[in-house]
N, C-alpha and C positions, 0 to 999 in steps of 0.2 A: 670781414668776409667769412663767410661758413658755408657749408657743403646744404643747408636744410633752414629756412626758418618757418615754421609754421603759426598761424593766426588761430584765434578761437578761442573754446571755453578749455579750464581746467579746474576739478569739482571734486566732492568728496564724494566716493561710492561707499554706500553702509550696505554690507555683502553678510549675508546670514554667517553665524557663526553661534549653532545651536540652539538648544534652548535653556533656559534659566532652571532655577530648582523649582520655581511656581510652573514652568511647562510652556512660559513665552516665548516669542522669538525674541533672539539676542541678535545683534549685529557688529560687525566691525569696521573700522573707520577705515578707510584704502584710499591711496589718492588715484585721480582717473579723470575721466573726460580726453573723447576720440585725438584733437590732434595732439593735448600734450603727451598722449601714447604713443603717437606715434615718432614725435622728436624724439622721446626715453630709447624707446625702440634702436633709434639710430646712434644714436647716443652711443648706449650698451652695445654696438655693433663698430663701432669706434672713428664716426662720421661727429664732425663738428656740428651745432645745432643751438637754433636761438629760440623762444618761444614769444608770442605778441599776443597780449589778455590782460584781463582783470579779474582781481578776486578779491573782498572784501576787507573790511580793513580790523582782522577777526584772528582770532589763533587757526579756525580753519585756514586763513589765507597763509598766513606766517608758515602754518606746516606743509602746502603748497609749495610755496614758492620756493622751502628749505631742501625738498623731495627733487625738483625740477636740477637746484646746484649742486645737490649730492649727486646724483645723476647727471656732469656736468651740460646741461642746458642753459648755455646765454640765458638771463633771466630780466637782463636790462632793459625790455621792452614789457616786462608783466609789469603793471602797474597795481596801485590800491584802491580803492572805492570809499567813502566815508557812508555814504548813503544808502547802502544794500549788502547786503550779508554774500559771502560765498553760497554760490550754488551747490546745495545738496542733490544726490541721487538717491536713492533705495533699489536695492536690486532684489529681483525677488529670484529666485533659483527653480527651476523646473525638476523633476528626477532626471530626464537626462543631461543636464546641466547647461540648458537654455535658459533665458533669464527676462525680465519684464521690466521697467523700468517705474519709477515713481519720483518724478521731481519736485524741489522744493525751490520756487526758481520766481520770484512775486514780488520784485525782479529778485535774479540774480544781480552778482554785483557784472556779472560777466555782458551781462545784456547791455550793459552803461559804457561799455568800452566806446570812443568815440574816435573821428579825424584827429581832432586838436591831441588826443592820448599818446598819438602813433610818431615818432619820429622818421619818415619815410624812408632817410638818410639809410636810417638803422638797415634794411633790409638788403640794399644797393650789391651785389657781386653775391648773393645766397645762389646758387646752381640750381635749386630746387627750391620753390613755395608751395604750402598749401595750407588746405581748409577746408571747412564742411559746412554742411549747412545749417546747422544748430546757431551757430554765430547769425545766421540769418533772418530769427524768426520772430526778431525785432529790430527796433531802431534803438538808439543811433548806430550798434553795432553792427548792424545788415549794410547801411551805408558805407563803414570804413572797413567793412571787411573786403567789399567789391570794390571799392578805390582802390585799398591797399594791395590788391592780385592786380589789379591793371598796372599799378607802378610796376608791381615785381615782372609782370610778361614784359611791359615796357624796356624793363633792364636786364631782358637776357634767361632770367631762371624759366626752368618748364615747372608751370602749373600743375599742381595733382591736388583732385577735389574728389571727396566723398561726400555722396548725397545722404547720408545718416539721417534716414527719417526718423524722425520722433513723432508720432500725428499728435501727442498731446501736449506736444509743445507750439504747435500751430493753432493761426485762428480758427483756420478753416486749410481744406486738403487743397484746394484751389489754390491759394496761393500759396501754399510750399512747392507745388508742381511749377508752379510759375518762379516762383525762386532758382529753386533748381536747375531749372532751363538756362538760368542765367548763369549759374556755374556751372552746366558744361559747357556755354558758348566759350568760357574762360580757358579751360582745361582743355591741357596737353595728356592728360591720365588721369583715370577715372576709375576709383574702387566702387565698385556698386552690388547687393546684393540681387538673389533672383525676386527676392518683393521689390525690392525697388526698381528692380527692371522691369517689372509688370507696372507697379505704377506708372513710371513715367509714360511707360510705349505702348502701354493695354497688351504686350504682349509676354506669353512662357516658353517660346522658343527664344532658344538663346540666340543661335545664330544671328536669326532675321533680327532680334532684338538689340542687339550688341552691333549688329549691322546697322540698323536703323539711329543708332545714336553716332555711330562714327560719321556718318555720309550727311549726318542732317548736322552736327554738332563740330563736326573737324577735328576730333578726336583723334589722336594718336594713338594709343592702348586705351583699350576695356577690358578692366579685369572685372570677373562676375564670381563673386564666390559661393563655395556652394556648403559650408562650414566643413562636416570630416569628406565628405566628397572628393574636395579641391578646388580647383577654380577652373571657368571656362576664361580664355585669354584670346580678345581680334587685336591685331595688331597688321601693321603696315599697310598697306593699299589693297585692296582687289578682296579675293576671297584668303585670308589667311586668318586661322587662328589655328589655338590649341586645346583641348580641354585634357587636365594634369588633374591625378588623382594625387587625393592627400594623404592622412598618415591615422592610421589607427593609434590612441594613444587612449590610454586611462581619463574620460574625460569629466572635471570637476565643476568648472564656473569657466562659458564662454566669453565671460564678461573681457573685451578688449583683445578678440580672438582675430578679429577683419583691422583691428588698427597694427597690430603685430604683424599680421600678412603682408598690408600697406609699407609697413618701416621696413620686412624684409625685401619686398620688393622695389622698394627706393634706395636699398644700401647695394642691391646688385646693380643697379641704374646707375647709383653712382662708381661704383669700383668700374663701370665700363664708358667712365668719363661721359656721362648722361647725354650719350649719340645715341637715341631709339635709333635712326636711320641706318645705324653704320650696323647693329647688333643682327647677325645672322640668324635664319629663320629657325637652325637647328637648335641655337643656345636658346630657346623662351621657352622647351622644357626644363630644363635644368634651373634657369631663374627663377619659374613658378615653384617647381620643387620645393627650393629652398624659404621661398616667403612660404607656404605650405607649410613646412618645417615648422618654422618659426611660430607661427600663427598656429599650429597643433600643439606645441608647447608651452604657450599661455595658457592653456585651457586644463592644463592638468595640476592647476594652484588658484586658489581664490585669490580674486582682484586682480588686477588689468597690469601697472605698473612693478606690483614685486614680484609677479610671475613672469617676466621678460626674461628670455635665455640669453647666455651668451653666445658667440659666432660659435664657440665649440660646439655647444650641445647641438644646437639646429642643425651644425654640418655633421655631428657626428648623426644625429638622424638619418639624417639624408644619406650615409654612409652607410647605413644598419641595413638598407633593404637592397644595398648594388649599384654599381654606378657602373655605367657604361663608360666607359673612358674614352673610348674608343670614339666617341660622338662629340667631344668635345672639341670647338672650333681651336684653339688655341694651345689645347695639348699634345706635348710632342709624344709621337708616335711609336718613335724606335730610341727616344731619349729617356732618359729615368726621370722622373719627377715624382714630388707625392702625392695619393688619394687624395690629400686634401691639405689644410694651411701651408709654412710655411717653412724654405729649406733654403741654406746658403751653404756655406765651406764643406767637399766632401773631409771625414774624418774617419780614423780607426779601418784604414782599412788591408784587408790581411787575406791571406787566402790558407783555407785549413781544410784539411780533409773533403777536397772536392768542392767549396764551396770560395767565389768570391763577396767576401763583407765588405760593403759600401754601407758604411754610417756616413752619418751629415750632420749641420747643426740644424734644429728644430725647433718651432717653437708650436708645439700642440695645438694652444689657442687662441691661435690668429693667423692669418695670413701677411701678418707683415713683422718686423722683427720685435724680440721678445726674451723673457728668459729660456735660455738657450737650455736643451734635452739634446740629446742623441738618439736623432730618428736611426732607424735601421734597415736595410734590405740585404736579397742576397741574390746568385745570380751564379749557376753550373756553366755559363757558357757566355758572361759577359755583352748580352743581347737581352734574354729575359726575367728579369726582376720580379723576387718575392717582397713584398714588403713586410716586415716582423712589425712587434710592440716595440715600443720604443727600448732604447738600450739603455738609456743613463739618461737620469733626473734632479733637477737641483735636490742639493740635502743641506743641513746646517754649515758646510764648506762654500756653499756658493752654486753659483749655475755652473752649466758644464762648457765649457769653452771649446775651440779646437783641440785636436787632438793626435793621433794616432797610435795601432792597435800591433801587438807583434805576438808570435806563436812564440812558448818558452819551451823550448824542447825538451833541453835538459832539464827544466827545473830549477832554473840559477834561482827562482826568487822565491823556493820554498813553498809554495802556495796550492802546488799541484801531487802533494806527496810523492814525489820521486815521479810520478808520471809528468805528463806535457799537456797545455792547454793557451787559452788566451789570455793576453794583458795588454788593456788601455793603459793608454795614459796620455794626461789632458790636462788644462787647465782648470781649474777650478775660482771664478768670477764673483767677489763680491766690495764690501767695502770695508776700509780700513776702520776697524770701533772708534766712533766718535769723530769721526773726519767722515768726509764728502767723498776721499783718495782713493779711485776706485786699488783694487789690489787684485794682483792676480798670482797662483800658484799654482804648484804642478802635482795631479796626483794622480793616485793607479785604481782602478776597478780589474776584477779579473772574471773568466767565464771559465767551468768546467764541462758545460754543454755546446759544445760547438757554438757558444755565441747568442743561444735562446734563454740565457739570464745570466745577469750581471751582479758583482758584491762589490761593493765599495771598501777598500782596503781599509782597516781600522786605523792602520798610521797616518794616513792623507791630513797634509799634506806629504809628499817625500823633498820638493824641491820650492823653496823660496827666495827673495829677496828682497828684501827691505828697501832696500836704496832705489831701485829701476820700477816705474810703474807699471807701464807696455813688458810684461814677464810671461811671454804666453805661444802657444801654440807646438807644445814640443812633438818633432819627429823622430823618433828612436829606432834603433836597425842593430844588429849583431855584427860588430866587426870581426871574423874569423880572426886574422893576422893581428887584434891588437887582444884578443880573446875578452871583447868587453863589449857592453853596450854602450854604444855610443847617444846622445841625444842633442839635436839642434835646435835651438828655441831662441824664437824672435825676441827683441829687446829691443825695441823704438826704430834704432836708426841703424842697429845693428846685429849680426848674428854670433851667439853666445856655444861652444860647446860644450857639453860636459859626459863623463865617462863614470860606469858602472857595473859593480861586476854580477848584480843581483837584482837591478831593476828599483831598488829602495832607498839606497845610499851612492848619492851622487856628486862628484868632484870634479869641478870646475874646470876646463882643459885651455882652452882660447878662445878669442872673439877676433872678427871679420867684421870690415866692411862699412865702417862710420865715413872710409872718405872712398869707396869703391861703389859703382853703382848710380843710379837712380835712388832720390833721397828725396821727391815731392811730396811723400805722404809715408805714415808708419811702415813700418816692417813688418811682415807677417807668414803666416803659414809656412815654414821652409819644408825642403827634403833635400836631401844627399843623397846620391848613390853614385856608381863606378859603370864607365859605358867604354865597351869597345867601340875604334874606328873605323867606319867601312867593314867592320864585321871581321877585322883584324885582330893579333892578339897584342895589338896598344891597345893603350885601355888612360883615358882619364875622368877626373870625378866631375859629375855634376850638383850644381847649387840653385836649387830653384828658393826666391823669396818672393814674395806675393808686395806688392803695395799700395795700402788703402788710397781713397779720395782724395782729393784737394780740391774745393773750389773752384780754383784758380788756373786748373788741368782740365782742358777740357777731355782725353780720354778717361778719367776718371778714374778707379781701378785698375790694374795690371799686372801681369809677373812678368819679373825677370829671369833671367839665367845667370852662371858665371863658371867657365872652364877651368879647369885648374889641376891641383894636387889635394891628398888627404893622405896622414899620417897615423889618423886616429888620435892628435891631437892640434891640428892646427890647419887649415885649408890656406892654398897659396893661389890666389888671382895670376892666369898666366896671360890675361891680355892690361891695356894699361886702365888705370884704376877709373877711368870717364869713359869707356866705354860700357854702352850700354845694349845688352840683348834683348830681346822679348819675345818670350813665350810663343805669343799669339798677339798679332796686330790688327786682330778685331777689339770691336768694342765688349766681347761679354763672353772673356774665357777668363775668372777669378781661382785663388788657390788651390789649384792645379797643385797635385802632389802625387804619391806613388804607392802602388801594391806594396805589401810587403809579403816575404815567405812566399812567392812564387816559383815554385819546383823548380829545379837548376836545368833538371833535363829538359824545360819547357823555355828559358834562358832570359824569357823576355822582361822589360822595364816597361812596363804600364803604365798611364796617371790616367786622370779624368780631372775636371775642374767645373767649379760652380759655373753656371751657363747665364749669370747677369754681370751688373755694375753696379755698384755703389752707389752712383747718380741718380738712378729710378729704381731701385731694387724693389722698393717698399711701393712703387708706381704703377709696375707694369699693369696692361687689363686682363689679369687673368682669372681674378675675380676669387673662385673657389679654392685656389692654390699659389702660393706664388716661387718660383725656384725652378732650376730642373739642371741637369747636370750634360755638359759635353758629352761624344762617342769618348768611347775609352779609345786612348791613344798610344800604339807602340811607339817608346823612343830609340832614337838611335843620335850613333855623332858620324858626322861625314866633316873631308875635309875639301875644302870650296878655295881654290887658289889659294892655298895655301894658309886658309883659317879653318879650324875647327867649330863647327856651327853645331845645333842640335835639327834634327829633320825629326816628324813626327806623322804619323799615320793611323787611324781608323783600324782597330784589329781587323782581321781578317774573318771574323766570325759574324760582323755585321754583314756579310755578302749574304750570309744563307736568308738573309731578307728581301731576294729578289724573286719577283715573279713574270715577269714581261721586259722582254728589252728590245729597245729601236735604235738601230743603228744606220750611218751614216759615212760613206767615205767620199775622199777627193773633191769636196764642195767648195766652191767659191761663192764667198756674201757677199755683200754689197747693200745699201742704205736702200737702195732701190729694192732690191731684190734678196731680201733675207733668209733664211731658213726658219721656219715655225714650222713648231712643233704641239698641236693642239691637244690637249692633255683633260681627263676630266678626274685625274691623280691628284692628289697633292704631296706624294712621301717618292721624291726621287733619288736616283742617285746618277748626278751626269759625270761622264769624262768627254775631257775635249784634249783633241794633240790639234793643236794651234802654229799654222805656220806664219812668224811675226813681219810685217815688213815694216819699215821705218816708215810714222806717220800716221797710219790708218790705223786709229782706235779701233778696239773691237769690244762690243756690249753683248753679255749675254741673259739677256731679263726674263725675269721669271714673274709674268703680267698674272693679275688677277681681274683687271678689268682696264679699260683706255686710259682712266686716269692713276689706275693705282700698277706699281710695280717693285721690283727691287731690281737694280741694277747690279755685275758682278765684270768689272770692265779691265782693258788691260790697255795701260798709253805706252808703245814703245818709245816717243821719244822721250820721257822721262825714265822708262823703265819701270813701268809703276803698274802693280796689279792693286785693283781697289774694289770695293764696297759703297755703292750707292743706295740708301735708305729713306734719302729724303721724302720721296715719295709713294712707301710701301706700306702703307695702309696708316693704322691706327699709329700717329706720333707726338700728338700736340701733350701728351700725357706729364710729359715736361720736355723742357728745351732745350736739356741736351740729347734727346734720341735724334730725330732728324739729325741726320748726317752724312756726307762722303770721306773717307778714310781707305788709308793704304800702305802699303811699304811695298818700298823699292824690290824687283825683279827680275833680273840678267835672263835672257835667256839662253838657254840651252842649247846650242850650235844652230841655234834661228828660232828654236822651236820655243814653245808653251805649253806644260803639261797640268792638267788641272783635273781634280777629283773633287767635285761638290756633292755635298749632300741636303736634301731640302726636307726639312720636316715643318708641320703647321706653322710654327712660329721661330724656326731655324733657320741659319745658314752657314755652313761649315764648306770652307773653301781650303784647300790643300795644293801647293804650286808646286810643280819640279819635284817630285818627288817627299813633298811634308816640308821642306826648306823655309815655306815660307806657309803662314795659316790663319787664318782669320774667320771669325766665329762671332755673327751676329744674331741677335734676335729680329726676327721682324714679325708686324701683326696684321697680314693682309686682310680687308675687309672684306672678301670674297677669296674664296678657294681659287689656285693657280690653274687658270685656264688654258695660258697657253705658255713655251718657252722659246722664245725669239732671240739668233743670231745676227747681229748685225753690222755696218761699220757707220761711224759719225761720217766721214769720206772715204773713199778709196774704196777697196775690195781687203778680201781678206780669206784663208784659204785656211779651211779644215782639212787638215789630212784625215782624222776619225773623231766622228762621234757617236758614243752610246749613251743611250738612256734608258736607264730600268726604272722599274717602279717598284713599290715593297711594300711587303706587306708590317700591317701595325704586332705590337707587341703585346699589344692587351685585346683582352678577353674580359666579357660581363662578367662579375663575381657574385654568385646568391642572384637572388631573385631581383627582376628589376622591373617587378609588374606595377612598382610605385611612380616609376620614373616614366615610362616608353605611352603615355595615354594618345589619343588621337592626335595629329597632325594635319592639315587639311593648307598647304602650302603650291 
């Protein structure tokens, strides 16, 4: 099963490459032909892909078929030929680097492909097939190439056909028109250029053209390219498209410029689990963009297949002229995430001369996980984020792992010449020489610019161990009273401390915790720190450890807590060793950890925590980015009948994000008769003071359309606030999203107090005051239209509710004349 398999020819393109000392032209051998471009394409963009062809049974085909596996393309469906040579191209180049074609093709071996070739089996659960019509313009391989797209629609994949006319590979223009016709009756998507849209339809208006083939053909997308222009794009029902301008770019040899476009725009198709229907009208600029990208970036290297970019480069394109963020269905609004690829665990983070640092881990060139960097942002008021260059980059130590970052006041570590500045310190990720054993250790970078560049200590490592593999994620803080730095660092199943008086030389103190706790999955990410209760001058420490996946767990991911003492050499569990706390009883609040160096007179304990899970991280549809980080949350400890709990709350700095509020008092719901709230917002923030009666659930849904919603509901007779997701839009992406989840909730001398916050693909729900928190993703397929009060039975009685609405935190960066082209929805 793979994400692409595409059918067709794949050929040698001989692409000028000067001329000789006699003044000839010279050529260079390149491999090419449209659809195995376009597999390569997806490939390099890191989509599974199989290819179905012939090619001679020749050193051209050998070096084929070797190009296709290095580029890892399935190659188990190309077969060999005895009978006809690999098909040759000759491209001819124009000054502006438009091209002509010359084939050498009497047959090719490509044209012998036959039924009996094709293993039909082979193709079964592909998501996506395609093909062109070159494979067409003969037999026997015109016949199995339109048997083998009927199997494939047959079983599920959507179709995408490019009409690639060649006229000198036809007998005649009449029947390749007539060909063709037959591959759009196939096609779900359709790349086509504007000669070929005049061919088929006699027409050079796009519109009516691109209309005329959806309405007559059943067409789902028509994309029309237009080369450095862009593309004009119809899509869904009625009158919709788009036309997206492209990319100025140094341009060399077009050759395989419309097959790059195609692979970029099938690998957004797929990261959006290949639902044309479900993908909103707003995101098909942004998708064009990006195949744009792509497709602009072949162009500035001869030959089709070596000039394929990686997800980097196209997105960094697409990044070079502005992105609107703000337009993005899927991007949280008032939550931090990045411009672009890919973000999990926040790390290094500190607060220094006016400025909050949120580093995270990063992986620059992909959106899904990778070797890990230390992306960076920064933030005066904990609401709106800069994002810097990256902080920290693998070096001959290894990738850069978790972390965290502390101001050195005094100078304990030598590093600041008697002044004061920053120091990381993190794991460093690689493998043990000559062993498989992954290894991990601890070391320091430091900053003397406020954090806008990073040195790598020459001693790193400063902390290892040979013995323990899981050695990683150290949290280090200044313990006044033991006049030392202290540092906590995860070890599999347990937490390790060690003490220091310079940051460099570190000595081993205690470990915690092999039979305390939640022990379903590794130990990770810690923090420690010291919290008053109720705002009293008691005061005991907190233990935050994070704990990865298991299988076999359906919540996946999660952090724990754990109450106790600290000595600055040994932590004491003061509840008994099986119980267990959690952070956050949503599905997608991960290694949650804490400021450091927050001004005393400001007093507060901060964290913020990665905003997925482990289970889909590398899943969700977000396509151009994937990660994005919780509100930052004040901690506090409150005591609840006589247990000390942690409560946690939304700073206070996130309010200055309202702009409109509707309120409500003394209401009575009811199934019958609910309270809606019609909204054409989607960045809320509701409070409800809920009075509870025994029995009458109460639902408060946050609908995007009849069938799609998120539920946010409260059952007094279990006592149970919970999260309903099954139904909230986009979840099939894997099987563990769809979900209902909860934890238990007393309430409050009858009452229910609850502070939600809803951003595009959020849901942060806060009970009684922070006591209780849950923090999901959701990905509605339509913006929240309305917010409906309701009960399963009975009635049920708001004493108040408010609902504001807020404004986003981003702003268009540079120009974004490349991205904003016509709309017509």
């Amino acid at each position: 099963m793979v994400d692409i398999t595409a059918i067709g020819e794949v050929l040698i393109d001989f692409t000028p490459a000067g001329l000789s000392e006699k003044g000839e032209q010279l050529f260079e051998c390149n491999p090419g032909g449209a659809p195995a471009n376009v597999v390569v394409v997806l490939s390099k963009l890191g989509k599974s892909t199989a290819f179905i062809g012939k090619v001679g049974e020749d050193q051209f085909g050998e070096y084929l078929t070797q190009v296709l596996q290095g580029n890892g393309v399935d190659t188990e469906g190309l077969v060999k030929e005895k009978n006809a040579s690999t098909t040759l191209a000759f491209v001819h180049l124009k000054d502006d680097g438009d091209r002509t074609f010359s084939f050498i093709r009497k047959p090719g071996a490509d044209m012998l492909l036959g039924i009996d070739d094709i293993d039909l089996e082979y193709i079964k659960g592909s998501k996506i097939f395609h093909f062109g019509s070159v494979s067409m313009t003969h037999e026997p391989s015109a016949s199995a190439t339109l048997r083998t797209c009927i199997y494939a629609k047959e079983n599920g994949a959507l179709i995408s056909f490019d009409p690639n006319l060649r006229p000198a590979l036809w007998s005649n223009l009449e029947e390749a028109k007539s060909r063709i016709k037959e591959g759009l009756a196939l096609a779900d998507i359709v790349k086509i250029s504007e000669e070929e849209l005049e061919f088929i339809t006699g027409l050079t208006d796009l519109e009516e053209g691109t209309r005329q083939i959806q309405s007559q053909f059943k067409v789902k997308v028509v994309l029309v390219t237009k080369a450095e222009k862009g593309c004009f794009v119809r899509f869904g029902s009625g009158f919709k498209f788009a036309d997206v301008p492209g990319f100025k770019v140094h341009t060399v040899d077009t050759t395989g410029a419309g097959d790059a476009f195609l692979g970029g725009f099938l690998y957004q198709l797929l990261e959006r689990g290949c639902s044309i229907e479900q993908i909103r009208d707003q995101d098909w600029v942004p998708i064009i963009s990006f195949a744009n990208a792509v497709g602009a970036l072949v162009t500035t290297q001869k030959g089709a297949i070596p000039a394929i970019p990686t997800y980097r480069q196209a997105a960094e394109l697409v990044q070079s002229v502005g992105t609107d963020l703000s337009q993005e269905s899927y991007r949280p609004q008032f939550h931090y995430s990045p411009p672009a690829m890919w973000l999990n665990d926040p790390n290094g983070m500190v607060y220094f001369e006016g400025e909050y640092h949120l580093m995270f881990q990063h992986h620059p060139g992909s959106t899904v996980w990778g070797p890990m960097h230390w992306g960076h942002a920064v933030s005066k008021d904990l609401v709106n984020w800069e994002t810097l260059p990256v902080a920290l980059s693998p070096d001959h130590n290894g990738a850069i792992f978790s972390g965290s970052a502390v101001v050195d006041w005094n100078d304990t570590s030598g590093l600041f010449d008697g002044g004061s500045g920053l120091v990381s310190i993190f794991t460093h990720a690689d493998i043990y020489p000559d062993s498989d054993r992954p290894r991990q250790r601890q070391s320091l970078a430091y900053s003397k610019d406020k954090g806008r560049s990073w040195t790598l200590y020459s001693g790193n490592p400063v902390l290892s161990d040979i013995e323990i593999t899981d050695f990683r994620d150290p949290k280090v803080f200044w313990m006044e009273e033991a006049g030392l730095w202290i540092m906590v660092l995860a070890c599999g199943d347990h937490i390790r401390f060690y003490q220091s008086a310079n940051l460099k030389d570190w000595e081993f103190a205690s470990e915690f915790g092999k039979s305390d706790g939640a022990h379903y999955g590794v130990w990770e990410c810690p923090d420690l720190f010291e919290l008053s209760i109720d705002g009293s001058t008691s005061k005991k420490w907190v233990l935050l450890v994070s704990i990865g996946d298991n299988p076999d767990c359906p919540e996946g991911s999660k952090t724990q807590y754990f109450i106790g003492s600290f000595d600055g050499f040994k932590f004491v569990n003061e509840n008994a060793p099986d119980t267990v706390l959690w952070l956050d009883e949503g599905r997608d609040n991960y290694a949650a950890v804490s400021w450091s160096d927050i001004p005393e007179e400001d007093g507060r304990r901060i964290i913020i925590g990665w905003m997925n899970n482990w289970k889909y991280a590398n899943q969700v549809p977000t396509a151009s980015w994937r990660g994005a980080m919780t509100l930052p949350r004040l901690l506090s400890l409150t005591n609840r009948n006589g247990n000390v709990i942690l409560s946690q709350m939304p700073v206070q700095e996130i309010e200055k994000l309202r702009k409109e509020t509707h309120s409500w008092s003394d209401v009575a719901v009811t199934s019958e008769n609910p309270l809606i709230h019609e909204t054409n917002e989607d960045l809320l923030e509701i409070e409800v003071d809920l009075v509870v009666h025994s029995g009458d659930e109460v639902h408060i849904l946050l609908k995007s359309s009849e069938e799609c919603e998120t539920i946010i509901g409260y059952d007094p007779e279990r006592e149970w606030l919970f999260i309903d997701r099954s139904k909230s839009g986009l979840t099939d992406f894997n099987p563990s999203f769809a979900c209902k989840h909860g934890a238990r909730l007393v309430p409050d001398k009858g009452n229910i107090k609850l502070r939600i916050w809803v951003d595009r693909s959020v849901v942060e729900v806060f009970a009684n005051g922070g006591i209780v928190a849950l923090t999901d993703q959701v990905f509605p397929i339509n913006p929240i239209e309305k917010v409906l009060i309701s009960t399963v039975a009975g009635s049920a009685e708001l004493n108040s509710l408010h609902i504001h609405t807020l404004n986003s935190i981003h702003k268009t960066e540079g120009s974004t004349e490349q991205l904003v082209g016509r709309v017509n929805v």
